[in-house]
mmCIF file of the N, C-alpha and C atoms, coordinates in Angstrom:
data_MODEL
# 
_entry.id   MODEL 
# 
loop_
_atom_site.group_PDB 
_atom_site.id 
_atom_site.type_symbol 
_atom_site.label_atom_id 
_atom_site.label_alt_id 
_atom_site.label_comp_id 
_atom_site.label_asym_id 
_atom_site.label_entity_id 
_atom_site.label_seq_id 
_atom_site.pdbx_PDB_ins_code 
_atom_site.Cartn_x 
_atom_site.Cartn_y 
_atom_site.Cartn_z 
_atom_site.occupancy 
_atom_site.B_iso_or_equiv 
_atom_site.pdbx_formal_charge 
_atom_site.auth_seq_id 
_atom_site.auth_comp_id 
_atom_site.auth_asym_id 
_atom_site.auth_atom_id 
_atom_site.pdbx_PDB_model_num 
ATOM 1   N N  . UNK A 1 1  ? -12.476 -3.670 -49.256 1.00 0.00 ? 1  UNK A N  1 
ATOM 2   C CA . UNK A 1 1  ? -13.929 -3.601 -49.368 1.00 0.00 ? 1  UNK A CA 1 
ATOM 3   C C  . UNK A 1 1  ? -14.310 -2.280 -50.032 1.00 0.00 ? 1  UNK A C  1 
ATOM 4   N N  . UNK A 1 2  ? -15.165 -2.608 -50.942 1.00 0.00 ? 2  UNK A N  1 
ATOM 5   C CA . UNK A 1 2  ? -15.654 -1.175 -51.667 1.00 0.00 ? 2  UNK A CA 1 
ATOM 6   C C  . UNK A 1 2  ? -16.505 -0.153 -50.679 1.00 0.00 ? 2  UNK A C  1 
ATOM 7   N N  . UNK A 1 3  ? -16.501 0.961  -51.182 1.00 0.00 ? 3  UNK A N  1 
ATOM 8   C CA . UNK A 1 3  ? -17.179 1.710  -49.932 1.00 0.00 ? 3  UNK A CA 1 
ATOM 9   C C  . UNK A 1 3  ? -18.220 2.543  -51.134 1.00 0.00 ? 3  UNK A C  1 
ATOM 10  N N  . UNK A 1 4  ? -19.144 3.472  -51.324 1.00 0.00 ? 4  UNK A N  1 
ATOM 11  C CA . UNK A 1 4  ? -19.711 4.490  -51.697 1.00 0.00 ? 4  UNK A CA 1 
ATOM 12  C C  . UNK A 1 4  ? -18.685 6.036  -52.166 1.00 0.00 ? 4  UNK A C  1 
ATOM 13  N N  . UNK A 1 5  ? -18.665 6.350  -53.405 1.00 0.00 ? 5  UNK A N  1 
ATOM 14  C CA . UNK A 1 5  ? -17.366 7.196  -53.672 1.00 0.00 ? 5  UNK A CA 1 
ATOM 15  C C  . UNK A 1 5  ? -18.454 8.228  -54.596 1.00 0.00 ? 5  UNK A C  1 
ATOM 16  N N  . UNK A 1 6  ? -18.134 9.357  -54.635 1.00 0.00 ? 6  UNK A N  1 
ATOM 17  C CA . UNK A 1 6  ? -18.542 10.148 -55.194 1.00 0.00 ? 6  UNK A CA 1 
ATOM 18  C C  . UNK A 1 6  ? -17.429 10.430 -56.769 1.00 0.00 ? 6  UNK A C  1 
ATOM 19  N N  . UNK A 1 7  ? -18.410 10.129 -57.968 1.00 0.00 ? 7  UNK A N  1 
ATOM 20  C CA . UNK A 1 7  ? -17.345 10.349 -58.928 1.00 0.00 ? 7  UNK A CA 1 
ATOM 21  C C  . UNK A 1 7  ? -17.164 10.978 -60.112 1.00 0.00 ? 7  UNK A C  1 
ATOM 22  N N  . UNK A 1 8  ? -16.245 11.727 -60.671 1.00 0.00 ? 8  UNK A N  1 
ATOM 23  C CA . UNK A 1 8  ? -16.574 12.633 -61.556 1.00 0.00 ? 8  UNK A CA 1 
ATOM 24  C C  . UNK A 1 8  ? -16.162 12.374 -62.481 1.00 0.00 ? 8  UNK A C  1 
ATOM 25  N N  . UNK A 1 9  ? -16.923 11.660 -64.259 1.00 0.00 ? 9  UNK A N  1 
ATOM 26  C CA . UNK A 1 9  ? -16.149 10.945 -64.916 1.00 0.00 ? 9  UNK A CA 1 
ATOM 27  C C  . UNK A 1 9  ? -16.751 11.811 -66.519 1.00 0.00 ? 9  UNK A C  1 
ATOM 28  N N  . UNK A 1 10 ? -15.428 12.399 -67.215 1.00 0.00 ? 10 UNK A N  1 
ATOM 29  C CA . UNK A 1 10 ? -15.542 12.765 -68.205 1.00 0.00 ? 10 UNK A CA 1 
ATOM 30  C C  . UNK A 1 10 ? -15.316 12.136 -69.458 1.00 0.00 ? 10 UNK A C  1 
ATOM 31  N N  . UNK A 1 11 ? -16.515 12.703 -70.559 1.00 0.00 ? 11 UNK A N  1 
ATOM 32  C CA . UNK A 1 11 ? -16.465 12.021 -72.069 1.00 0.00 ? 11 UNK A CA 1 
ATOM 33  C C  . UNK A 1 11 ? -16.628 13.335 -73.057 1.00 0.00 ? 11 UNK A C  1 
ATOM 34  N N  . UNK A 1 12 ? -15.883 12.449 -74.423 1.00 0.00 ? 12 UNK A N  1 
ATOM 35  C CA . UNK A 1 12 ? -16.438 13.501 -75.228 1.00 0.00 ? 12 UNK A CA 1 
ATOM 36  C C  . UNK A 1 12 ? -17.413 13.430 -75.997 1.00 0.00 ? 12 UNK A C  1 
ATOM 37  N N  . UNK A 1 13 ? -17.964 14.555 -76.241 1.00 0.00 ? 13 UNK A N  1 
ATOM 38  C CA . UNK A 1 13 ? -19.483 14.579 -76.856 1.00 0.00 ? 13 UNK A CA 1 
ATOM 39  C C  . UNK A 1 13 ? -20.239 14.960 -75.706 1.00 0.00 ? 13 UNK A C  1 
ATOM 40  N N  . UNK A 1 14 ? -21.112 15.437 -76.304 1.00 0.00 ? 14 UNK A N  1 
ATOM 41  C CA . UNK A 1 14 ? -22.384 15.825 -75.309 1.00 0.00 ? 14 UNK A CA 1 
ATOM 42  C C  . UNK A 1 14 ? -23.470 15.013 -75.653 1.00 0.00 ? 14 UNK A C  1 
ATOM 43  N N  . UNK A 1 15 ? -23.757 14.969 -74.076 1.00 0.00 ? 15 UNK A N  1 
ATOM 44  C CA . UNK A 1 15 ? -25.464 14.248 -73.461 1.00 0.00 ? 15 UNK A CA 1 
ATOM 45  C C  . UNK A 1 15 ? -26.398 14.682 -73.514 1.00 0.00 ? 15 UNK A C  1 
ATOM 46  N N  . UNK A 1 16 ? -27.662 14.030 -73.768 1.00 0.00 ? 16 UNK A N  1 
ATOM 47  C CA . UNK A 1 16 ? -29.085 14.510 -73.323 1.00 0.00 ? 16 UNK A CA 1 
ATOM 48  C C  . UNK A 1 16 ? -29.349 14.300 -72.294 1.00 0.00 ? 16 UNK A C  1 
ATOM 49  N N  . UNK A 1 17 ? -29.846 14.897 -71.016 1.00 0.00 ? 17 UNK A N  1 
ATOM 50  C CA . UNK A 1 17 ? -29.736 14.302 -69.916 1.00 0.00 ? 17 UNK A CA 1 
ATOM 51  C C  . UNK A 1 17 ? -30.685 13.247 -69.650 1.00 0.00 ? 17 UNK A C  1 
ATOM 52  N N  . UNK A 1 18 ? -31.780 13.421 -70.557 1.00 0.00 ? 18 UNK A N  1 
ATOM 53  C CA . UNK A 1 18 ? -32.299 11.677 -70.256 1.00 0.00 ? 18 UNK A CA 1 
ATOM 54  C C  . UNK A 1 18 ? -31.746 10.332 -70.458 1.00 0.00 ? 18 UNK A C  1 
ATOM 55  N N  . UNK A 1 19 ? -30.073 10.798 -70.789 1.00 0.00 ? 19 UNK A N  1 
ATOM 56  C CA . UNK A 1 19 ? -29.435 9.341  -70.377 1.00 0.00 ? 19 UNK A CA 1 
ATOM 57  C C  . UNK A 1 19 ? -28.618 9.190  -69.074 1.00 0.00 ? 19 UNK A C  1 
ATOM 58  N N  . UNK A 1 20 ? -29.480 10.325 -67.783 1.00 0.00 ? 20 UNK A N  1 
ATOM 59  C CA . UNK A 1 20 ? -29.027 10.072 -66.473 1.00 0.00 ? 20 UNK A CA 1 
ATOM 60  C C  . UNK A 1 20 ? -29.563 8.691  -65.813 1.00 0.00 ? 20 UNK A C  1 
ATOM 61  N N  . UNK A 1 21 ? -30.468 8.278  -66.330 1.00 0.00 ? 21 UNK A N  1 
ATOM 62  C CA . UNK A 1 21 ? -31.040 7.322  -65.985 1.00 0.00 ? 21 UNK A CA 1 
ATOM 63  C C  . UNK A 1 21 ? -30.393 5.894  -66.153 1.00 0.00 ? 21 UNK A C  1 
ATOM 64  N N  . UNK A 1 22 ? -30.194 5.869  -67.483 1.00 0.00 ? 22 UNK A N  1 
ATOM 65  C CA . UNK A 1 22 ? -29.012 4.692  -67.957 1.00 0.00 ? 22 UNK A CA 1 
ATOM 66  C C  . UNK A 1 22 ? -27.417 4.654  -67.205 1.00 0.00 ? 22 UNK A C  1 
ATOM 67  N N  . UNK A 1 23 ? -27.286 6.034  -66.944 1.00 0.00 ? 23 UNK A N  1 
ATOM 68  C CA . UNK A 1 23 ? -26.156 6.268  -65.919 1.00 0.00 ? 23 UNK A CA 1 
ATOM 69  C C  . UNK A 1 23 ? -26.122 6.070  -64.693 1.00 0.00 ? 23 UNK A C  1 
ATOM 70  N N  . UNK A 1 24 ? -26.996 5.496  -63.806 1.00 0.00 ? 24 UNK A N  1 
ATOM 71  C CA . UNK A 1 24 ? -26.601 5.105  -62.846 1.00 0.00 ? 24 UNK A CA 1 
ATOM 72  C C  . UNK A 1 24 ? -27.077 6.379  -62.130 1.00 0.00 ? 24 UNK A C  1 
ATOM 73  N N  . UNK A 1 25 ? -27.952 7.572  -62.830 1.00 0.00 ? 25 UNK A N  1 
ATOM 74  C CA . UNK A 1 25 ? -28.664 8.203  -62.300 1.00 0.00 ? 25 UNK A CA 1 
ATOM 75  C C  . UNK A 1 25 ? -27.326 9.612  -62.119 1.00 0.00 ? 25 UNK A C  1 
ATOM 76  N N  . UNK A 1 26 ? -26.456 9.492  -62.863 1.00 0.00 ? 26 UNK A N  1 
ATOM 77  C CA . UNK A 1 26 ? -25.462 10.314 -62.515 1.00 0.00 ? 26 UNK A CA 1 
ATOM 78  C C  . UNK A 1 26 ? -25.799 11.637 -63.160 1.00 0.00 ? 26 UNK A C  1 
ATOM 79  N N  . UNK A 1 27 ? -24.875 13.302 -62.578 1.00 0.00 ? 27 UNK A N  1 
ATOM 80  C CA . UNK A 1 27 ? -25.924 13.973 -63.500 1.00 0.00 ? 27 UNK A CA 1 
ATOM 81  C C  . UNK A 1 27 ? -25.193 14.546 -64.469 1.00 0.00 ? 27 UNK A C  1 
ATOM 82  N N  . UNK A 1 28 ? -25.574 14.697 -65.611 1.00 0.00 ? 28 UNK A N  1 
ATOM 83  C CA . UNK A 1 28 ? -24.891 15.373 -66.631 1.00 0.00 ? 28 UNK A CA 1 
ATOM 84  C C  . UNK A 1 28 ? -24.861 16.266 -66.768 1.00 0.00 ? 28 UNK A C  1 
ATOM 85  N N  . UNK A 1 29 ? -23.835 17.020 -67.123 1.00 0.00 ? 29 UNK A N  1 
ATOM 86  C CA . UNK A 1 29 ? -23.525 18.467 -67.540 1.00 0.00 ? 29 UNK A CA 1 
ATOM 87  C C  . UNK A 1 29 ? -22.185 18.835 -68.729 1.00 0.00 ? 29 UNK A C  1 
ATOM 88  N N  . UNK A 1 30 ? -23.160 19.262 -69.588 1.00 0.00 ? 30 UNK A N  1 
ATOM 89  C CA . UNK A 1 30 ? -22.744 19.566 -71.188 1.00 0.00 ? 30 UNK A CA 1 
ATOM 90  C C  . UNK A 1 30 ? -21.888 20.433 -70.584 1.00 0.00 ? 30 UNK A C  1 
ATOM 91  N N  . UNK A 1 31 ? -20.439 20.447 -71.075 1.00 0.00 ? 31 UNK A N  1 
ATOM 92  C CA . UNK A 1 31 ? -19.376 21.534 -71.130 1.00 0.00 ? 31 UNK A CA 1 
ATOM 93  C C  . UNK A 1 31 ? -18.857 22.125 -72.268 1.00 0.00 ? 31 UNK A C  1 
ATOM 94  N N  . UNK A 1 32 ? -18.033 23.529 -72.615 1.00 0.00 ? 32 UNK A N  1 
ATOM 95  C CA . UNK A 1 32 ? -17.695 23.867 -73.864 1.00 0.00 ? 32 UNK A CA 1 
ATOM 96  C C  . UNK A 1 32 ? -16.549 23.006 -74.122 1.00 0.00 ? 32 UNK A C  1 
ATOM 97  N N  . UNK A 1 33 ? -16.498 22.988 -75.394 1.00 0.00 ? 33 UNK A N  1 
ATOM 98  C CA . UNK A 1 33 ? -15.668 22.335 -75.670 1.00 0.00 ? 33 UNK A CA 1 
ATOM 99  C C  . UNK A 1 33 ? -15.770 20.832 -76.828 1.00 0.00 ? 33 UNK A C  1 
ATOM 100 N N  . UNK A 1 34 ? -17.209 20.456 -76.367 1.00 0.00 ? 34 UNK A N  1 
ATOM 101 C CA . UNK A 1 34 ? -17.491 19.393 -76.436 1.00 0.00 ? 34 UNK A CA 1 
ATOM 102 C C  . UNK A 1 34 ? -17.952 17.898 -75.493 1.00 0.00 ? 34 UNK A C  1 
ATOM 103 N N  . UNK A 1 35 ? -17.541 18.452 -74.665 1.00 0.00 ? 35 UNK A N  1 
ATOM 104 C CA . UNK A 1 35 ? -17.370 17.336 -73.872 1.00 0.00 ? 35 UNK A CA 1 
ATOM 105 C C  . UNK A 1 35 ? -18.561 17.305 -72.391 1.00 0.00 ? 35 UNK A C  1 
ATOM 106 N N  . UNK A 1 36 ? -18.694 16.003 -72.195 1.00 0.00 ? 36 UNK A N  1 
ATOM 107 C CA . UNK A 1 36 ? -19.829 16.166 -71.105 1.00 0.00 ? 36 UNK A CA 1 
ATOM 108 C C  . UNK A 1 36 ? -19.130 15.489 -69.517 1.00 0.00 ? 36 UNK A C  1 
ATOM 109 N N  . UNK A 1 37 ? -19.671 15.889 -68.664 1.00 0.00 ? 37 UNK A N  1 
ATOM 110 C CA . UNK A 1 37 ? -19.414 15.411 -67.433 1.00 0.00 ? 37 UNK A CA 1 
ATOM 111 C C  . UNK A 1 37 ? -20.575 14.832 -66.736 1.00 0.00 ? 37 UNK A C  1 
ATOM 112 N N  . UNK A 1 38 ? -20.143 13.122 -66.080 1.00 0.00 ? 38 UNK A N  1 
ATOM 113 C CA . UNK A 1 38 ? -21.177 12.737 -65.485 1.00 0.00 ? 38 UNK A CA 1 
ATOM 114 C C  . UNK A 1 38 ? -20.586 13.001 -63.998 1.00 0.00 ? 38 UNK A C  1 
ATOM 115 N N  . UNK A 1 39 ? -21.469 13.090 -62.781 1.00 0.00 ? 39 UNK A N  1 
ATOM 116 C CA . UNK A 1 39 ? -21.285 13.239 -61.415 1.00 0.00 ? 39 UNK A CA 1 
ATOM 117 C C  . UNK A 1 39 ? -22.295 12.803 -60.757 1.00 0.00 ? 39 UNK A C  1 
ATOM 118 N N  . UNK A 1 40 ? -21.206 11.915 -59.751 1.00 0.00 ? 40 UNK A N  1 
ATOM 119 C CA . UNK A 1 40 ? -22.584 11.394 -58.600 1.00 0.00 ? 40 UNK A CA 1 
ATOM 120 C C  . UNK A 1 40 ? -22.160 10.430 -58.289 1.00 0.00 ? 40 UNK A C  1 
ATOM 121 N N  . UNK A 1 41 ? -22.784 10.099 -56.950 1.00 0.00 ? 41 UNK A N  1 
ATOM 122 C CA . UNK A 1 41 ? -22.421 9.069  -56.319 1.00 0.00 ? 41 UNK A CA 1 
ATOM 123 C C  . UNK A 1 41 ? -22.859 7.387  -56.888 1.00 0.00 ? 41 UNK A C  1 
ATOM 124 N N  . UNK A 1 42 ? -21.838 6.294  -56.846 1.00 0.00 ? 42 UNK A N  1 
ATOM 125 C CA . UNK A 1 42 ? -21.851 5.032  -56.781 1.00 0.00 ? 42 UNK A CA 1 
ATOM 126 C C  . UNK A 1 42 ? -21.186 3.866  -56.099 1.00 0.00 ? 42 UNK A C  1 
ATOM 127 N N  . UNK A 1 43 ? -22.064 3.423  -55.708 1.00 0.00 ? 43 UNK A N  1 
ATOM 128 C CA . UNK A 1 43 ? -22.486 2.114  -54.795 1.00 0.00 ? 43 UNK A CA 1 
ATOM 129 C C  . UNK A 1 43 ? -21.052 1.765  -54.308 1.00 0.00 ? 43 UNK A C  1 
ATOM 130 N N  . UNK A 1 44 ? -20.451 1.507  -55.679 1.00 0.00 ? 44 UNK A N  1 
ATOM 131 C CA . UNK A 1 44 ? -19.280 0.460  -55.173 1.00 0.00 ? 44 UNK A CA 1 
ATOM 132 C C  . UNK A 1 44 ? -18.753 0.187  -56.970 1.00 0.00 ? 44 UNK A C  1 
ATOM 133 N N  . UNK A 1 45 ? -17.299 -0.324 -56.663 1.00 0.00 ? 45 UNK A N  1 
ATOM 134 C CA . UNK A 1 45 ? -16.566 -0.312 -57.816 1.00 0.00 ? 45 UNK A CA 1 
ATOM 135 C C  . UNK A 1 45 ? -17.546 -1.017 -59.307 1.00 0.00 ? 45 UNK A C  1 
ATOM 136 N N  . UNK A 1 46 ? -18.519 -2.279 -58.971 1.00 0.00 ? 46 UNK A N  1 
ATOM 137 C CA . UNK A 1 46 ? -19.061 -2.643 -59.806 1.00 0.00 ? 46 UNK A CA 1 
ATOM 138 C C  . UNK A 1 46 ? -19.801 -1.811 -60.701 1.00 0.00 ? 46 UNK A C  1 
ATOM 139 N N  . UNK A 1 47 ? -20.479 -0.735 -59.941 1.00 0.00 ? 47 UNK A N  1 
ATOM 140 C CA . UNK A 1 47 ? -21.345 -0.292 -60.375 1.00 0.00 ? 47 UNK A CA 1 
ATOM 141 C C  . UNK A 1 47 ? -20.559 0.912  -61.679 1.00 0.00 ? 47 UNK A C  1 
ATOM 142 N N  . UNK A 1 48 ? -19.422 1.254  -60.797 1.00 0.00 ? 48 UNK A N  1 
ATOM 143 C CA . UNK A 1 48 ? -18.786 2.569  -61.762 1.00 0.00 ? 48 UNK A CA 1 
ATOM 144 C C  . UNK A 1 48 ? -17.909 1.364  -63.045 1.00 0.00 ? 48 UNK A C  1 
ATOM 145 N N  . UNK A 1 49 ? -17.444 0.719  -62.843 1.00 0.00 ? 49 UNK A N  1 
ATOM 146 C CA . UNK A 1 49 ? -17.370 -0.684 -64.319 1.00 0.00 ? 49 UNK A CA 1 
ATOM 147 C C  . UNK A 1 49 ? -18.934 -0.763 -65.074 1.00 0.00 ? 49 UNK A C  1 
ATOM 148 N N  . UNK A 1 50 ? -19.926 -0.904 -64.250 1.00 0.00 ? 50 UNK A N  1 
ATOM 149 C CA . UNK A 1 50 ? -20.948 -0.785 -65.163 1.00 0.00 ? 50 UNK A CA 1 
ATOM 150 C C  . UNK A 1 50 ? -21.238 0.468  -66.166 1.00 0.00 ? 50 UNK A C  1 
ATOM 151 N N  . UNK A 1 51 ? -20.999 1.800  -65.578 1.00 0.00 ? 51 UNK A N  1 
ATOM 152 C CA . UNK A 1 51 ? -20.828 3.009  -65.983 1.00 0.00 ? 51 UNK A CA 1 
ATOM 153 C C  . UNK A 1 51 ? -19.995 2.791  -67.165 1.00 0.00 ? 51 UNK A C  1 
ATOM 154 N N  . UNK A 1 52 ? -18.285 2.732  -66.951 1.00 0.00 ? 52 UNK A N  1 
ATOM 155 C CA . UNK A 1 52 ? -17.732 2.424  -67.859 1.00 0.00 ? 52 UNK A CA 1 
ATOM 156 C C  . UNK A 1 52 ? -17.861 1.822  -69.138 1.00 0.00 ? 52 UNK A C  1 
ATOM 157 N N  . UNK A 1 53 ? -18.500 0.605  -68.547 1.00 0.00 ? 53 UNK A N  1 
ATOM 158 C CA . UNK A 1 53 ? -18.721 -0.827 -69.748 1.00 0.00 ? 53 UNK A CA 1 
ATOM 159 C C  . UNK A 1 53 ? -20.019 0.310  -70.793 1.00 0.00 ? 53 UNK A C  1 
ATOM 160 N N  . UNK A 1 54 ? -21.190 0.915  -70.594 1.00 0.00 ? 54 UNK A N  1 
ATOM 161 C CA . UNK A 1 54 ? -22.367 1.385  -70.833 1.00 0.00 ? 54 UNK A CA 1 
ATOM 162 C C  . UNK A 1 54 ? -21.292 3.191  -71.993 1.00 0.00 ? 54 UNK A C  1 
ATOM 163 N N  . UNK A 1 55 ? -20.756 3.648  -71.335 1.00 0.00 ? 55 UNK A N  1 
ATOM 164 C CA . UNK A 1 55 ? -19.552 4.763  -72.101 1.00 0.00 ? 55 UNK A CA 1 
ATOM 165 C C  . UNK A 1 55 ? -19.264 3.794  -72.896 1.00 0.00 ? 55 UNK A C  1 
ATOM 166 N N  . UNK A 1 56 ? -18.156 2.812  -73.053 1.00 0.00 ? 56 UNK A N  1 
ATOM 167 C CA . UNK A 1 56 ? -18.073 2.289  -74.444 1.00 0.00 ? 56 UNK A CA 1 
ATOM 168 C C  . UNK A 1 56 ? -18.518 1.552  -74.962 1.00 0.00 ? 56 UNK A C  1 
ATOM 169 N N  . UNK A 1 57 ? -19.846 1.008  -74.860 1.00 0.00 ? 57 UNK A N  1 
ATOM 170 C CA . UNK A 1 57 ? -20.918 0.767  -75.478 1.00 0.00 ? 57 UNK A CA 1 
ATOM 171 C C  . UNK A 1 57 ? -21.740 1.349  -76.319 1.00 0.00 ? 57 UNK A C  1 
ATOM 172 N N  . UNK A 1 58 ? -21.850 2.840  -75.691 1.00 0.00 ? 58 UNK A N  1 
ATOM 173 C CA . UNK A 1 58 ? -22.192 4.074  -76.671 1.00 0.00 ? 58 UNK A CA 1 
ATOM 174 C C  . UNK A 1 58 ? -21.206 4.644  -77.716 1.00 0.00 ? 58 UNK A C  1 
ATOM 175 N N  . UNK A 1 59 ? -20.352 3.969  -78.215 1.00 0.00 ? 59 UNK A N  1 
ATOM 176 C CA . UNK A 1 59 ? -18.710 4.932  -78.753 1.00 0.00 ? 59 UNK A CA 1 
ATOM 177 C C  . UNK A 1 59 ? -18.171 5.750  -78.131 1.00 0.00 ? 59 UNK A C  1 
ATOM 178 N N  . UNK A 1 60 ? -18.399 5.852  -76.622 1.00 0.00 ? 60 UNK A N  1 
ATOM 179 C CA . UNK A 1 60 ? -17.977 7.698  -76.076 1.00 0.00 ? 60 UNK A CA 1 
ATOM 180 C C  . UNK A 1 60 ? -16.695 7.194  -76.173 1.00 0.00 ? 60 UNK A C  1 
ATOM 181 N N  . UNK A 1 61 ? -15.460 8.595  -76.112 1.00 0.00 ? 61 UNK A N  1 
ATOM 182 C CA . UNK A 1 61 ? -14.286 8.579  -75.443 1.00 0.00 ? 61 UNK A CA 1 
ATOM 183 C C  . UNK A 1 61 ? -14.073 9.184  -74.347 1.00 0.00 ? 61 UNK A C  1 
ATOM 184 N N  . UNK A 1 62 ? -13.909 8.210  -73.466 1.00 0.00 ? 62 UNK A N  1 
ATOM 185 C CA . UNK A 1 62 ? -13.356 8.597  -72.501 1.00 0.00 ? 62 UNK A CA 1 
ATOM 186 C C  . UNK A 1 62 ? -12.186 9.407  -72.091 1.00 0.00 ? 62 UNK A C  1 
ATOM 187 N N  . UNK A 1 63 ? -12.477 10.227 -71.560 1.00 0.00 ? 63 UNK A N  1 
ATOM 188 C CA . UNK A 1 63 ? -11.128 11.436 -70.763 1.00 0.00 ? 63 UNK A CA 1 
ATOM 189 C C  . UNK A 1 63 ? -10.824 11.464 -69.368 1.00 0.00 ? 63 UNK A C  1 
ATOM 190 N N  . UNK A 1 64 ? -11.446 11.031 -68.758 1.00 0.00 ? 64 UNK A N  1 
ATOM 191 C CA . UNK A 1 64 ? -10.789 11.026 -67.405 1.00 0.00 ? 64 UNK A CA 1 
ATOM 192 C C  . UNK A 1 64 ? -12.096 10.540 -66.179 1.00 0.00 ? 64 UNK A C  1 
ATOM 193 N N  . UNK A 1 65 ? -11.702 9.712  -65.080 1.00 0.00 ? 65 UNK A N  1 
ATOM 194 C CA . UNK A 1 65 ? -12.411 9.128  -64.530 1.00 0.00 ? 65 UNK A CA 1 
ATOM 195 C C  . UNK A 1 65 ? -11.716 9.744  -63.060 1.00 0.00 ? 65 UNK A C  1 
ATOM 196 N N  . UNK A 1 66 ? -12.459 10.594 -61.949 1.00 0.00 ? 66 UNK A N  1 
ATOM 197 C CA . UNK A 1 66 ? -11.925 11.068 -61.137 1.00 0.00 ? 66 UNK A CA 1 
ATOM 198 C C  . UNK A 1 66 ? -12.818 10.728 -59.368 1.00 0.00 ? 66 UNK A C  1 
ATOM 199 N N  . UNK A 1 67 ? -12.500 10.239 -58.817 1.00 0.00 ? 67 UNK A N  1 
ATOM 200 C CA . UNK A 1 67 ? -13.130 9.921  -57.429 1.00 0.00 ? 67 UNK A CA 1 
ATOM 201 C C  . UNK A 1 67 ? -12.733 11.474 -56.831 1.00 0.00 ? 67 UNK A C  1 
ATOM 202 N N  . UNK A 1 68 ? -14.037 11.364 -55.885 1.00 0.00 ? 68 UNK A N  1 
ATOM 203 C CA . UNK A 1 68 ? -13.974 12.670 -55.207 1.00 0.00 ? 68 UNK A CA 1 
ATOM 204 C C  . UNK A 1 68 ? -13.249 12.180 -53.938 1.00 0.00 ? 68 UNK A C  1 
ATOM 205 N N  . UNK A 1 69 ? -12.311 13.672 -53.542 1.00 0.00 ? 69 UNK A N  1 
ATOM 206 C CA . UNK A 1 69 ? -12.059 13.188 -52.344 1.00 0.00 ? 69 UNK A CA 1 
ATOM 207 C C  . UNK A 1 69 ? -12.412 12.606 -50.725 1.00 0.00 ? 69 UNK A C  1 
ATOM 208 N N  . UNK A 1 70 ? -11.403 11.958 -49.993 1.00 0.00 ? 70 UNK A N  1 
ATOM 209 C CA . UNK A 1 70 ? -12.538 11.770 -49.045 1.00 0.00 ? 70 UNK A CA 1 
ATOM 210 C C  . UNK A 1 70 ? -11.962 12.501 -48.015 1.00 0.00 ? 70 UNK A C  1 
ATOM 211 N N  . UNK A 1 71 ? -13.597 12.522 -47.321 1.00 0.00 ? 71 UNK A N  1 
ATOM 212 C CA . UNK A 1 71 ? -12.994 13.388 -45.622 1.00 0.00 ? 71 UNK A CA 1 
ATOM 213 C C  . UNK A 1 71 ? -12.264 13.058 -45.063 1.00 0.00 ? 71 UNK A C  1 
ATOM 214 N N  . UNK A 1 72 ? -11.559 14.030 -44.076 1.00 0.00 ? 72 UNK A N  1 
ATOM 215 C CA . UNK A 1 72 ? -10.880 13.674 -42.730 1.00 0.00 ? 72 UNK A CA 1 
ATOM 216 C C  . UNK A 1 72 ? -12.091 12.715 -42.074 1.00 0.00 ? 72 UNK A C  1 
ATOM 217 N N  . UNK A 1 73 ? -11.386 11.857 -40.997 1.00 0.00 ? 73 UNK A N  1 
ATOM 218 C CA . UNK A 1 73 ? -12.025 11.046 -40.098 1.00 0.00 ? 73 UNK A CA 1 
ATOM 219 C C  . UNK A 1 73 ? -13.092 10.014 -41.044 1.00 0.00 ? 73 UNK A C  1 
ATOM 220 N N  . UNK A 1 74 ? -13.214 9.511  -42.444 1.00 0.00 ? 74 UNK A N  1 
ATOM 221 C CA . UNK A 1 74 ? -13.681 9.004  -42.859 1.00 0.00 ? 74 UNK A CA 1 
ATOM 222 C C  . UNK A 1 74 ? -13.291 7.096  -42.678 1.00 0.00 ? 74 UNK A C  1 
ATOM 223 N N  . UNK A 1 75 ? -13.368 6.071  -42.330 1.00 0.00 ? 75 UNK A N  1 
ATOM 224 C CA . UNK A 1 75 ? -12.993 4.818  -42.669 1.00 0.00 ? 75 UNK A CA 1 
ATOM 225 C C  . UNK A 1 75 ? -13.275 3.970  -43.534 1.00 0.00 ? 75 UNK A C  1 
# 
């Protein structure tokens, strides 16, 4: 069963952040380099596939897709 995951998923190129909204509300942050980072919590696996599907929809490349860890005593 999917649970709520906090997730940190990097692309290259940089964002305007008024496409936090199209993101699933995730927040962006332009890094050097080139590259942007979205963060934030989602629902459940569908939703971060929606994320995904919406990244290569835009041409981004993707670099790395990272779940935050979870707590002790979490189920």
């Amino acid at each position: 069963m999917d649970k709520p995951t906090t997730y940190q998923i990097k692309v290259r190129g940089h964002l305007d952040a008024a496409w936090a909204e199209w993101f699933e509300n995730l927040t962006i942050s332009n890094q050097e380099g080139g590259e942007a980072l979205l963060t934030g919590y989602l629902q459940d696996q569908a939703a971060l596939q929606g994320v995904l599907k919406r990244i290569s929809d835009l041409g981004l490349i993707l670099i790395s897709v990272n779940a935050a860890a979870e707590e002790e005593g979490e189920e």
